[in-house]
DOTI-824672 format. One record per atom (N, C-alpha, C): z, y, x. Coordinates in Angstrom, 1 decimal. Layout:
N
<lumlum pz="Z" py="Y" px="X"/>
...
This chain:
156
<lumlum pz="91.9" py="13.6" px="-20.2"/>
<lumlum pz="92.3" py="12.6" px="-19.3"/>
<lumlum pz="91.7" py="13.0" px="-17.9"/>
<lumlum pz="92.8" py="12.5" px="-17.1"/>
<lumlum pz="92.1" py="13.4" px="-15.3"/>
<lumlum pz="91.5" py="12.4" px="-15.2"/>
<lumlum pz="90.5" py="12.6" px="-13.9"/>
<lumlum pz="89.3" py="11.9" px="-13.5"/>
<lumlum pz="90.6" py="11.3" px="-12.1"/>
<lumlum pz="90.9" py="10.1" px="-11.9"/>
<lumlum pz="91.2" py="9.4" px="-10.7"/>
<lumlum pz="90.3" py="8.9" px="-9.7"/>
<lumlum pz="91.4" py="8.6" px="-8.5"/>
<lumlum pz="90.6" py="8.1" px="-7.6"/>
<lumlum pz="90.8" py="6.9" px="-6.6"/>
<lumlum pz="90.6" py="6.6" px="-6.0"/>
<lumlum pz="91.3" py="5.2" px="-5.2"/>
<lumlum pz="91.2" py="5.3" px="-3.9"/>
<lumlum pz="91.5" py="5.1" px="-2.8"/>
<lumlum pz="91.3" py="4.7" px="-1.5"/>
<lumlum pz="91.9" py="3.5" px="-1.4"/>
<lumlum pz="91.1" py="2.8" px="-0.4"/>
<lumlum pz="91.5" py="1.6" px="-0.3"/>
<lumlum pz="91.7" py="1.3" px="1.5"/>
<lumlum pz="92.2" py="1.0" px="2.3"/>
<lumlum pz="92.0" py="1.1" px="3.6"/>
<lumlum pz="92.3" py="-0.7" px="3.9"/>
<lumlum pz="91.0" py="-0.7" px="4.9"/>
<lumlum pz="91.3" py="-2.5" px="5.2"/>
<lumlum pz="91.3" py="-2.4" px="6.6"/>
<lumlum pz="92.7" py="-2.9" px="6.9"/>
<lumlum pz="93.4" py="-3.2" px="8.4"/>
<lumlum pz="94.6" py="-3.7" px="8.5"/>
<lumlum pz="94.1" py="-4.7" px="8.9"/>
<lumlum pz="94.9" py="-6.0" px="9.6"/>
<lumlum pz="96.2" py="-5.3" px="10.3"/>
<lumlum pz="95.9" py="-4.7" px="11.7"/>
<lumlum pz="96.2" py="-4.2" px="12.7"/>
<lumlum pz="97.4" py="-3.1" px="11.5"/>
<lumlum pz="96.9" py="-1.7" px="11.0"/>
<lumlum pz="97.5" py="-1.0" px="9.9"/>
<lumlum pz="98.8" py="-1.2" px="9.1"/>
<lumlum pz="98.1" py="-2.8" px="8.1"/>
<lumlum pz="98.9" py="-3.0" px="7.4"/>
<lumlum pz="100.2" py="-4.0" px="7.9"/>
<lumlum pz="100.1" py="-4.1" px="9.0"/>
<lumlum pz="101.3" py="-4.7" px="9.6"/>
<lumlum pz="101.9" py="-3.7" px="10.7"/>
<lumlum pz="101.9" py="-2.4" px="10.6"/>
<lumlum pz="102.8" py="-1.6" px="11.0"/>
<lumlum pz="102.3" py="-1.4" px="12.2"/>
<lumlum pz="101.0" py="-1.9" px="13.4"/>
<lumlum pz="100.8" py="-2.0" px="14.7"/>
<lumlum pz="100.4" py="-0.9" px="14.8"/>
<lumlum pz="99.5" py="0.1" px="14.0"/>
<lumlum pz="98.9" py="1.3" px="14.4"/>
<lumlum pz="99.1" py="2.3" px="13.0"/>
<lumlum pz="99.3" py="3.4" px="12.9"/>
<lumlum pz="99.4" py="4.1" px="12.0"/>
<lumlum pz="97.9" py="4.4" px="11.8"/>
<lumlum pz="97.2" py="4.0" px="10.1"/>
<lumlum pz="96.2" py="4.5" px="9.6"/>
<lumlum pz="95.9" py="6.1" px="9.7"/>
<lumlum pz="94.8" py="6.9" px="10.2"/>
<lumlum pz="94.6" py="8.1" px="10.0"/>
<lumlum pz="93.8" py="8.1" px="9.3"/>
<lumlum pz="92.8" py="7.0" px="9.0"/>
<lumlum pz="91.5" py="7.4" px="8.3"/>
<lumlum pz="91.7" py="7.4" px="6.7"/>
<lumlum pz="92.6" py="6.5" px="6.3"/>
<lumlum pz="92.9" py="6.9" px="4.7"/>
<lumlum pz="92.7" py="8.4" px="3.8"/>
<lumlum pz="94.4" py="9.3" px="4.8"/>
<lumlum pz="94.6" py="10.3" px="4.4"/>
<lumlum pz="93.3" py="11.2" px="4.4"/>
<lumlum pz="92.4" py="11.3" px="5.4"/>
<lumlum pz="90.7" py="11.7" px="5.4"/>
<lumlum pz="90.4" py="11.4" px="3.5"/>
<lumlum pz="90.6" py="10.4" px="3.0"/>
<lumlum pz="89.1" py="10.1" px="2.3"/>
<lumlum pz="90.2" py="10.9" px="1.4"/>
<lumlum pz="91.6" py="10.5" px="1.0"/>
<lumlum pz="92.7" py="11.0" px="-0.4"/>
<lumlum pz="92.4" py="12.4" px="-0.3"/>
<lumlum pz="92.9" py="13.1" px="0.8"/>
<lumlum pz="92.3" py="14.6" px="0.6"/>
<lumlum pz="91.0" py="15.1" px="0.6"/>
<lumlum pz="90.1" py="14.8" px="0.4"/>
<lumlum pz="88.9" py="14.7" px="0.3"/>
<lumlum pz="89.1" py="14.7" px="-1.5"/>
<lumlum pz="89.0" py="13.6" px="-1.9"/>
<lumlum pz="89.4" py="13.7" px="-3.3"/>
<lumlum pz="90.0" py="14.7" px="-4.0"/>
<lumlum pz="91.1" py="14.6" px="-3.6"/>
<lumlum pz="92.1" py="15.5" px="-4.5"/>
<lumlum pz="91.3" py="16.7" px="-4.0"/>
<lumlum pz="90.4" py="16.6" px="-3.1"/>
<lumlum pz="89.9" py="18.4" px="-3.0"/>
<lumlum pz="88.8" py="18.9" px="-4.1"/>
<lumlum pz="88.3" py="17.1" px="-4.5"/>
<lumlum pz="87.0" py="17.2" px="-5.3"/>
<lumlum pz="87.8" py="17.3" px="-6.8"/>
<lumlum pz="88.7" py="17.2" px="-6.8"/>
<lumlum pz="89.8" py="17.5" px="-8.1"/>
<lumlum pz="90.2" py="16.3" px="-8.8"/>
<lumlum pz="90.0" py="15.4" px="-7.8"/>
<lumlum pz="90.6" py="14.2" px="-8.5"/>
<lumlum pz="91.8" py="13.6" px="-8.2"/>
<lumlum pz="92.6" py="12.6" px="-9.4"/>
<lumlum pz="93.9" py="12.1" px="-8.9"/>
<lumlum pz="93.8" py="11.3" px="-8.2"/>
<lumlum pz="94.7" py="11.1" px="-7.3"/>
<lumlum pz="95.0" py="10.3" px="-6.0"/>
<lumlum pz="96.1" py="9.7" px="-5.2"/>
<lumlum pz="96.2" py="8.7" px="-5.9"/>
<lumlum pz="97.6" py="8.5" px="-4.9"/>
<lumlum pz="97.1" py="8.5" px="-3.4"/>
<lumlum pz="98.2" py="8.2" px="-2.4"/>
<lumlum pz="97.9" py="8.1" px="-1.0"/>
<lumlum pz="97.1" py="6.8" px="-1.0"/>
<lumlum pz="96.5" py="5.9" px="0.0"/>
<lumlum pz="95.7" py="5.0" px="0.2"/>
<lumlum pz="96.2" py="4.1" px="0.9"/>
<lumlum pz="95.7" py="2.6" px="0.1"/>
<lumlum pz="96.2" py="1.4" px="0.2"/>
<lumlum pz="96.4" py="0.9" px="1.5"/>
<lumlum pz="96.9" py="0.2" px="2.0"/>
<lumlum pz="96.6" py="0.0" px="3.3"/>
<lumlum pz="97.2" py="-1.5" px="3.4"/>
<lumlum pz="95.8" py="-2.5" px="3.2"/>
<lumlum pz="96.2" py="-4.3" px="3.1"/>
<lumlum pz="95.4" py="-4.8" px="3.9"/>
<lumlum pz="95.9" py="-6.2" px="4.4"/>
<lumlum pz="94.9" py="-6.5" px="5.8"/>
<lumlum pz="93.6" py="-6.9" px="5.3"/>
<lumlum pz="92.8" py="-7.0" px="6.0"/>
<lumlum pz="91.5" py="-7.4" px="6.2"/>
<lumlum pz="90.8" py="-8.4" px="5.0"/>
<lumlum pz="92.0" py="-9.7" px="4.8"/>
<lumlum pz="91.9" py="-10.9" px="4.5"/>
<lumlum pz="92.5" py="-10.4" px="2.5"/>
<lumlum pz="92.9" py="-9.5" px="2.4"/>
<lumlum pz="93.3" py="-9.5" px="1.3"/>
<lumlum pz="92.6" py="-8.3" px="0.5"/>
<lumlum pz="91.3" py="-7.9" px="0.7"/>
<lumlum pz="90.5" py="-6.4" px="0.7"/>
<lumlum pz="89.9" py="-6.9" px="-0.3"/>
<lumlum pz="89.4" py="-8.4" px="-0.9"/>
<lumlum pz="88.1" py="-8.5" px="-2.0"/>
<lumlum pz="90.0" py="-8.9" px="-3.5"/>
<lumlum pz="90.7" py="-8.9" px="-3.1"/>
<lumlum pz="92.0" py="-8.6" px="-4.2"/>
<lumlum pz="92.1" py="-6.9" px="-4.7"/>
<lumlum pz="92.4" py="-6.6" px="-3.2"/>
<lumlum pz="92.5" py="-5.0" px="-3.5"/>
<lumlum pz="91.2" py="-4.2" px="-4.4"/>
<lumlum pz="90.2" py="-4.8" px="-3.8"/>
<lumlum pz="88.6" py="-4.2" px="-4.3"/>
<lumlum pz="89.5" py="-4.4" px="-6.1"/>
<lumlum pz="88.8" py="-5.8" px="-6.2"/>
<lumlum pz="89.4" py="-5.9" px="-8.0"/>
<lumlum pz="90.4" py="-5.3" px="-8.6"/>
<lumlum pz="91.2" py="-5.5" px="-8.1"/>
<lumlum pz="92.0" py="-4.3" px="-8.8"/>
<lumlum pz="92.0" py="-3.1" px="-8.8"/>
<lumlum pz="91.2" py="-2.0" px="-8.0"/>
<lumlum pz="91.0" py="-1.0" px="-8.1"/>
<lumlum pz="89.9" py="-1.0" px="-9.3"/>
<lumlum pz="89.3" py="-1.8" px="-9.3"/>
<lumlum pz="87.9" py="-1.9" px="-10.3"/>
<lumlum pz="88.2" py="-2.0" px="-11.6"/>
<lumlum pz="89.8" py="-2.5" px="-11.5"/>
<lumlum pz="90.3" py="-2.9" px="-13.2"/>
<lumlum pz="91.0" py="-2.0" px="-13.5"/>
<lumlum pz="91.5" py="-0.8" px="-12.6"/>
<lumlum pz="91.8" py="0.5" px="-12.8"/>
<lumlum pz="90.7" py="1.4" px="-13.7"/>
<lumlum pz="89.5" py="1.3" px="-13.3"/>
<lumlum pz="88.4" py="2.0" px="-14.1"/>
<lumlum pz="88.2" py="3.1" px="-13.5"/>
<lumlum pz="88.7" py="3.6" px="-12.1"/>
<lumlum pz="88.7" py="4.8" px="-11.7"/>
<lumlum pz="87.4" py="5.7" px="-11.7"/>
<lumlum pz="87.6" py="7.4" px="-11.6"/>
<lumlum pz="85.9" py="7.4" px="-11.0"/>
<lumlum pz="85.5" py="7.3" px="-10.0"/>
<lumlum pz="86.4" py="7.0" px="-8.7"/>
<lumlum pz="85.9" py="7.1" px="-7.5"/>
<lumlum pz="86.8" py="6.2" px="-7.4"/>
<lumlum pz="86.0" py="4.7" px="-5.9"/>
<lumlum pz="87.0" py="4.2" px="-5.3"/>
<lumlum pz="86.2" py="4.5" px="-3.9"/>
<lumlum pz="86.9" py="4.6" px="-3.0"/>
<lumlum pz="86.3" py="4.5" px="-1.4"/>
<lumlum pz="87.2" py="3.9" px="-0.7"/>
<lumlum pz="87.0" py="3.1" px="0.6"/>
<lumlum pz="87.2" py="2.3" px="1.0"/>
<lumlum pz="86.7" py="2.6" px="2.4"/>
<lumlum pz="88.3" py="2.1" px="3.3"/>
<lumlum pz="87.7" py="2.6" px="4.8"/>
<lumlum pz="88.1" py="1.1" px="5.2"/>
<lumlum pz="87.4" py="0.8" px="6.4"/>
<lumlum pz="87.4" py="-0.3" px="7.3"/>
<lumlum pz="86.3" py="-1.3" px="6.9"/>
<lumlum pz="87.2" py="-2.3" px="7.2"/>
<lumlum pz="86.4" py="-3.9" px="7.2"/>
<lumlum pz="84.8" py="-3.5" px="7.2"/>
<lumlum pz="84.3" py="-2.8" px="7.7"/>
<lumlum pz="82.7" py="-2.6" px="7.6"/>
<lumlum pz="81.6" py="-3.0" px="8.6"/>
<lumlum pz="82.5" py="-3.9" px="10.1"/>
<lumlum pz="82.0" py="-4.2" px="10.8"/>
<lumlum pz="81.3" py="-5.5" px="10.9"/>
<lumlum pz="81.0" py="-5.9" px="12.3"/>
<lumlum pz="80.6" py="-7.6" px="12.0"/>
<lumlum pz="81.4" py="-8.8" px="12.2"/>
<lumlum pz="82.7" py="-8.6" px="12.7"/>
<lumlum pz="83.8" py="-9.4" px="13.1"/>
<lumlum pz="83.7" py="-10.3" px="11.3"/>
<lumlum pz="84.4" py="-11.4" px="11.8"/>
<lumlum pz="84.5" py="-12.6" px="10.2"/>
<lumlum pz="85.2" py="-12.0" px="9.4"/>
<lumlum pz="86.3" py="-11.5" px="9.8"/>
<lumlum pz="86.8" py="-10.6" px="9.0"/>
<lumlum pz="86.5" py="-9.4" px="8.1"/>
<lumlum pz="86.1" py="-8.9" px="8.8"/>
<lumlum pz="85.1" py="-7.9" px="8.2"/>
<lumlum pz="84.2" py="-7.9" px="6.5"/>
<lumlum pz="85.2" py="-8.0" px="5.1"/>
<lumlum pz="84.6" py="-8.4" px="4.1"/>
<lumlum pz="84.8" py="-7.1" px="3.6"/>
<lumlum pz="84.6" py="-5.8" px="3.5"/>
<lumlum pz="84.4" py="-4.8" px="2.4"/>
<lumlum pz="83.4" py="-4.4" px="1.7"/>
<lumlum pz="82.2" py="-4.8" px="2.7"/>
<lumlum pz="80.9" py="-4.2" px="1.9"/>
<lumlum pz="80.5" py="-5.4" px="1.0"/>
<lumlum pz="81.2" py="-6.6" px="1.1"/>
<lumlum pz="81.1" py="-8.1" px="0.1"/>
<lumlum pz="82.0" py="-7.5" px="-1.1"/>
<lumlum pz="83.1" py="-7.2" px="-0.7"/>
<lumlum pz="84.3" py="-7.4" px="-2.2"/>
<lumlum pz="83.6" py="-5.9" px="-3.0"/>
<lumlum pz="82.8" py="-4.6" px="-2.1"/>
<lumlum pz="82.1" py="-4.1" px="-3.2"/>
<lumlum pz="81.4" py="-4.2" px="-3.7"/>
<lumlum pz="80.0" py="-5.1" px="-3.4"/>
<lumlum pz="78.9" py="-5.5" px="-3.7"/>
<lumlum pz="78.8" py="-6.6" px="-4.7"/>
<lumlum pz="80.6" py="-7.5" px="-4.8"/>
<lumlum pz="80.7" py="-8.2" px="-5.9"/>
<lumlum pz="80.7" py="-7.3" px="-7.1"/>
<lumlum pz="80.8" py="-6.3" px="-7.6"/>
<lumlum pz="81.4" py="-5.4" px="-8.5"/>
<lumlum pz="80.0" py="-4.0" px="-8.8"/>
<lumlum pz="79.7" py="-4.1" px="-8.2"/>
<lumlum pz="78.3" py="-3.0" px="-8.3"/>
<lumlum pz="77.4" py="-3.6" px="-9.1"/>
<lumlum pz="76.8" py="-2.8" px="-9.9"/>
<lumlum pz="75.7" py="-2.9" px="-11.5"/>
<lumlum pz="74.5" py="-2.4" px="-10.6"/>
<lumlum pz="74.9" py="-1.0" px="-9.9"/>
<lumlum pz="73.5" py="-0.3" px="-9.5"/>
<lumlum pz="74.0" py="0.1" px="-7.8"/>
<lumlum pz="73.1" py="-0.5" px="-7.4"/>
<lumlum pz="73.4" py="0.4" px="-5.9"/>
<lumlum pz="72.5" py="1.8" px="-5.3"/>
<lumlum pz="73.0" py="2.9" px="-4.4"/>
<lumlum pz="72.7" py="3.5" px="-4.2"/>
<lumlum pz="72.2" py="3.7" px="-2.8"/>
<lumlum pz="71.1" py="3.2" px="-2.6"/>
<lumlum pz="70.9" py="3.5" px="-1.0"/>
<lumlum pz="71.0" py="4.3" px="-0.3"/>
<lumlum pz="70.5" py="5.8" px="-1.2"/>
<lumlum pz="69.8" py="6.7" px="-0.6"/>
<lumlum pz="71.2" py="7.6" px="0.1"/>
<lumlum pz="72.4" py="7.1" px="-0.6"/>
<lumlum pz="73.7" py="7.8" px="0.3"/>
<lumlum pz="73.6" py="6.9" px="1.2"/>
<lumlum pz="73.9" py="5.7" px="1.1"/>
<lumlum pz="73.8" py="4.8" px="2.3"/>
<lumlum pz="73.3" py="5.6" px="3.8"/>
<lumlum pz="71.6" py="5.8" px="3.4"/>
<lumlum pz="71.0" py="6.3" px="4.6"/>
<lumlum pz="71.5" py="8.0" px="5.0"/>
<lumlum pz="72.0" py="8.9" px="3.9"/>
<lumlum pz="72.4" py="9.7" px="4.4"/>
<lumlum pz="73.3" py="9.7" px="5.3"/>
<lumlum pz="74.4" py="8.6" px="4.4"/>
<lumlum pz="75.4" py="8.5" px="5.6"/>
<lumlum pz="75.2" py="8.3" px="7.2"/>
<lumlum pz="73.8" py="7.3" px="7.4"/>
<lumlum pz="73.6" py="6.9" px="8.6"/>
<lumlum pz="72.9" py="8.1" px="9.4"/>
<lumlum pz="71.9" py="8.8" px="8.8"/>
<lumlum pz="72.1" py="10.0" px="9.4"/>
<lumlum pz="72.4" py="11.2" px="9.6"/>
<lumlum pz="73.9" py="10.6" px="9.1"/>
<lumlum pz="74.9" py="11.9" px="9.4"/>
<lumlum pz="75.7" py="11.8" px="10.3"/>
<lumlum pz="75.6" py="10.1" px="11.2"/>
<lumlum pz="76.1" py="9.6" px="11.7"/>
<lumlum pz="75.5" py="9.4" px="13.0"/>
<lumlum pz="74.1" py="10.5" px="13.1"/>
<lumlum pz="73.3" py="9.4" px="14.1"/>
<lumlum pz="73.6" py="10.0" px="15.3"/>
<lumlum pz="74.6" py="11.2" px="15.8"/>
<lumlum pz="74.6" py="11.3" px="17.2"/>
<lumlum pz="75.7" py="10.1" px="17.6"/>
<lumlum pz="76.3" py="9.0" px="16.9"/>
<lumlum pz="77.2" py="8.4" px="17.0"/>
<lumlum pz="76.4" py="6.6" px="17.2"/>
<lumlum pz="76.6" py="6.1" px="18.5"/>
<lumlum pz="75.5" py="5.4" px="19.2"/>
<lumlum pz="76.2" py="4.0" px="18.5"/>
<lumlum pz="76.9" py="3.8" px="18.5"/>
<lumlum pz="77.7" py="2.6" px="17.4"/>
<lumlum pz="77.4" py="2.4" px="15.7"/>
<lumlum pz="77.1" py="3.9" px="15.5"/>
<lumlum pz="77.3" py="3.5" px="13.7"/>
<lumlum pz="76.4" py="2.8" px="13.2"/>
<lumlum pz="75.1" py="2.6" px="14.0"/>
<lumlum pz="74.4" py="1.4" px="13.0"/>
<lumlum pz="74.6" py="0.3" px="12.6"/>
<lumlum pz="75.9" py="-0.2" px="13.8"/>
<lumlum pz="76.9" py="-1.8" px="13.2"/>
<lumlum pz="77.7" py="-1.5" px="12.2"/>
<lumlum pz="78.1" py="-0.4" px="11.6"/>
<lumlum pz="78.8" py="-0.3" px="10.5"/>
<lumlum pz="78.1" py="-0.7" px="9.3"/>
<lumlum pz="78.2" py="-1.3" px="8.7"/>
<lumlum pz="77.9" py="-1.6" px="7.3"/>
<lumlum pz="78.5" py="-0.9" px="6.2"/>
<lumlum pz="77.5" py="0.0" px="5.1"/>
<lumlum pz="78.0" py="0.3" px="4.2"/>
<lumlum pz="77.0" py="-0.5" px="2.8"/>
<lumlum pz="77.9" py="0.4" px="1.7"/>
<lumlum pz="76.9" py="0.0" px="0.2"/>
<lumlum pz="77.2" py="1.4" px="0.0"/>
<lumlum pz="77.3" py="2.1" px="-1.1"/>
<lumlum pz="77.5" py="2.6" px="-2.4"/>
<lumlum pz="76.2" py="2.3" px="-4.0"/>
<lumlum pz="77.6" py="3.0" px="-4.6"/>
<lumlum pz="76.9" py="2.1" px="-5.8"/>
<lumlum pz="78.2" py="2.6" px="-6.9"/>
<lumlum pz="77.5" py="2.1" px="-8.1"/>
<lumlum pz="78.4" py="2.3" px="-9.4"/>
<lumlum pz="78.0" py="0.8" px="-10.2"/>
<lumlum pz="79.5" py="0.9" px="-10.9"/>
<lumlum pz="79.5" py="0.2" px="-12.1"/>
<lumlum pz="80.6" py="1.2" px="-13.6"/>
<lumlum pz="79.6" py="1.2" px="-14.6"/>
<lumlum pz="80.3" py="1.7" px="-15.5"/>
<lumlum pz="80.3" py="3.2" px="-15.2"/>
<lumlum pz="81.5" py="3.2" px="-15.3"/>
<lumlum pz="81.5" py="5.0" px="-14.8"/>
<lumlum pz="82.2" py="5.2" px="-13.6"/>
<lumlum pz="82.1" py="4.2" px="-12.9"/>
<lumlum pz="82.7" py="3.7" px="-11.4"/>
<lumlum pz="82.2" py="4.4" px="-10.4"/>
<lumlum pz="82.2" py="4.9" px="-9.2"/>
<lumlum pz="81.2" py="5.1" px="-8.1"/>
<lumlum pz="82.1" py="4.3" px="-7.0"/>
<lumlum pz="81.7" py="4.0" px="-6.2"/>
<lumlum pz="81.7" py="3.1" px="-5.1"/>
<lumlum pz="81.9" py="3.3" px="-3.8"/>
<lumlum pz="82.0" py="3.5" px="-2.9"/>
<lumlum pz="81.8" py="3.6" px="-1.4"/>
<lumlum pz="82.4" py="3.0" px="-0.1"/>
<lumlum pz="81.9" py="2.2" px="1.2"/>
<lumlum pz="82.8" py="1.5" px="1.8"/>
<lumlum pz="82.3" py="2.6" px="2.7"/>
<lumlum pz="83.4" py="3.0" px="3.6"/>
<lumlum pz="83.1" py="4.1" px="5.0"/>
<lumlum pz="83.8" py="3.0" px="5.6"/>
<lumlum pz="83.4" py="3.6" px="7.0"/>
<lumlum pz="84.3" py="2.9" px="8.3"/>
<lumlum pz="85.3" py="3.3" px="8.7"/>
<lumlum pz="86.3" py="2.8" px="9.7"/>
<lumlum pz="87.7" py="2.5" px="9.5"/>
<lumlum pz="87.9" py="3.7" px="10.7"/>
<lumlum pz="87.0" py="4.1" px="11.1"/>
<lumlum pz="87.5" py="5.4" px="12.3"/>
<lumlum pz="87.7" py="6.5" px="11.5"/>
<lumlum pz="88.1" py="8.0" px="11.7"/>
<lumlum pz="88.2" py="8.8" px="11.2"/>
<lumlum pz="86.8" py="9.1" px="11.4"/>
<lumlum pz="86.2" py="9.6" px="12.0"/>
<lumlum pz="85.0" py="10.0" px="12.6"/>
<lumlum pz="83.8" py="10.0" px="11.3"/>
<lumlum pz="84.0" py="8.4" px="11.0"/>
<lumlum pz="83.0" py="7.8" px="9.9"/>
<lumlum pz="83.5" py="8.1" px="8.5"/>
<lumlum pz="84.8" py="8.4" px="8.4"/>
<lumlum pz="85.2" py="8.6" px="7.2"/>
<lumlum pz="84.6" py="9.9" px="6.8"/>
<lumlum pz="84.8" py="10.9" px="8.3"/>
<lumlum pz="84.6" py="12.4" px="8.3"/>
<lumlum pz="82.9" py="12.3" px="8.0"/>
<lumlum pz="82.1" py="11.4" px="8.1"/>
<lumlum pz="80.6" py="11.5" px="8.0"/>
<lumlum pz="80.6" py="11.5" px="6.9"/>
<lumlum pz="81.3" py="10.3" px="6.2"/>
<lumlum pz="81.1" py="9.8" px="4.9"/>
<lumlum pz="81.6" py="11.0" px="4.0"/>
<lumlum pz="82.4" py="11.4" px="3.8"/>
<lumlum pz="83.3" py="12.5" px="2.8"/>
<lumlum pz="82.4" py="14.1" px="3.1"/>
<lumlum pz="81.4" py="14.1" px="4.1"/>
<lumlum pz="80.5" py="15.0" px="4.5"/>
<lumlum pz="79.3" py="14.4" px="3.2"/>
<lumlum pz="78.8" py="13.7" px="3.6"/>
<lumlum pz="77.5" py="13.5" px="3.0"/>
<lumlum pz="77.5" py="13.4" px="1.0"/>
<lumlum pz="79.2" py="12.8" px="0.9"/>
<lumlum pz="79.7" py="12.7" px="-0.3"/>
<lumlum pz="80.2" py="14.1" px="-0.7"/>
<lumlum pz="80.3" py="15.1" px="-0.1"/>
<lumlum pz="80.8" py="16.6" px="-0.9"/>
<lumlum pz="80.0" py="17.0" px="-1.7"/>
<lumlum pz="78.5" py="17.3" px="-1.4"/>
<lumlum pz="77.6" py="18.2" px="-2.9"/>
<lumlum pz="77.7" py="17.4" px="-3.5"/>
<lumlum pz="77.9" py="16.1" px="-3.4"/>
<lumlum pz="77.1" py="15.3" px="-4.3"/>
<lumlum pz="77.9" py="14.6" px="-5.3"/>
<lumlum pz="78.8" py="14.4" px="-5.1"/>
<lumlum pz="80.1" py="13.6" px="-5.5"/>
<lumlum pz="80.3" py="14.2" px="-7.0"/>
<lumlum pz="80.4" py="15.4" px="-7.6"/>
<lumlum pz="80.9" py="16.3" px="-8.6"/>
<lumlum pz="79.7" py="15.7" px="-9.9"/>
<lumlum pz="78.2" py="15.4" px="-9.4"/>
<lumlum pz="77.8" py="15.3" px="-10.0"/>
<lumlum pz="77.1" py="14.1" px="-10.1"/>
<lumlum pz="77.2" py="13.0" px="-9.3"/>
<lumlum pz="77.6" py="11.8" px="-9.5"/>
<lumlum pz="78.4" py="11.4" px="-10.8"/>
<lumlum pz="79.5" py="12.0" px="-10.4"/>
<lumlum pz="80.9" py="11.9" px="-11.9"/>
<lumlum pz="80.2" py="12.0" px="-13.1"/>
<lumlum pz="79.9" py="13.0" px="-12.9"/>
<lumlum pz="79.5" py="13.7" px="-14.3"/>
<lumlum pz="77.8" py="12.6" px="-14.5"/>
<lumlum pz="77.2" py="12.4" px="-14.0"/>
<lumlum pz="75.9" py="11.5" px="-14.6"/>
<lumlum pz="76.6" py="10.4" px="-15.4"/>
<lumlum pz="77.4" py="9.6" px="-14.4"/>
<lumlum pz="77.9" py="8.6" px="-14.6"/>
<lumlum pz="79.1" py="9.1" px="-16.5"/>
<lumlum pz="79.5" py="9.8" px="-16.1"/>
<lumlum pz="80.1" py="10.3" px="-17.6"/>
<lumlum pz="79.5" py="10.3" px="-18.7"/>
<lumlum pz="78.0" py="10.6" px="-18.8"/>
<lumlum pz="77.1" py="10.8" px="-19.5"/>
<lumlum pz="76.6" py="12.8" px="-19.4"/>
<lumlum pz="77.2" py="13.1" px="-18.5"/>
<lumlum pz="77.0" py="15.0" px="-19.0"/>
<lumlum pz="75.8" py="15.0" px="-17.8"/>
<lumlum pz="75.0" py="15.2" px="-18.2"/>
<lumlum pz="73.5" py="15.7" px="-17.1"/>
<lumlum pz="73.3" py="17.2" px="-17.4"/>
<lumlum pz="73.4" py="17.4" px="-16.0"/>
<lumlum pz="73.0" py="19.1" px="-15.6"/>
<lumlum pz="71.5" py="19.1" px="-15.4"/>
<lumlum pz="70.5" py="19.9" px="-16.6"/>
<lumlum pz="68.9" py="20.2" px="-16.7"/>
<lumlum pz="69.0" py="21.7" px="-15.9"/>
């Protein structure tokens, strides 16, 4: 059975046709590079992102990631609709990510999680490409064997 994957992109602006998403295609090929299936990525507004989250989660995938909604506007619910769904969270990408991000004088308003449930892994990146490119940076070594813990196969 192939190992899947999800993107999820939350934008208002996007999913009504106003701006063409770049940052999706970022996290899908990223995936499919890490060898997983992938359709192209979701792209629903802001207000409809803790639906999309669930259903991705009832997919069972091994990877879902998720770009946008990570700011502080009201709108802004991604790192909520993941954090409903997470068993174990992962900080320590968290902080990677942030300092992989630190010549970038903004990213500390971004809000992320990652985390797993099941044999799930998790991740909300931000809705720039920039941050996606951080995120899918700090997520390459590590991603392959993420999968595989969470599978049960540990490399001694």
């Amino acid at each position: 059975m192939a190992r899947t994957g999800i993107v999820i992109v939350a934008s208002t602006r996007a999913a009504a046709g106003t701006y063409e998403d770049r940052s999706g295609p970022i996290a899908v090929e990223f995936l499919r590079a890490q060898g997983l299936e992938c359709a192209d990525a979701s792209v629903v507004p802001d207000a409809d992102i803790r639906a999309a989250v669930d259903q991705a989660f009832a997919e069972n995938p091994a990877v879902i990631l998720t770009s946008g909604g990570t700011g502080l506007s009201p709108d802004d619910q991604t790192v909520e609709a993941l954090e409903a769904h997470l068993e174990r969270t992962l900080p320590g990408i968290a902080h990677a990510f942030y300092a992989a991000s630190a010549s970038v004088p903004t990213a500390p308003l971004s809000r992320t999680v990652a985390g797993t449930r099941g044999t799930t892994f998790a991740m909300a990146l931000p809705g720039s490409t920039g941050g996606v490119k951080d995120g899918v940076k700090v997520l390459e070594p590590i991603l392959g064997h993420i999968i595989e813990q969470l599978e049960g196969k540990h490399e001694h």
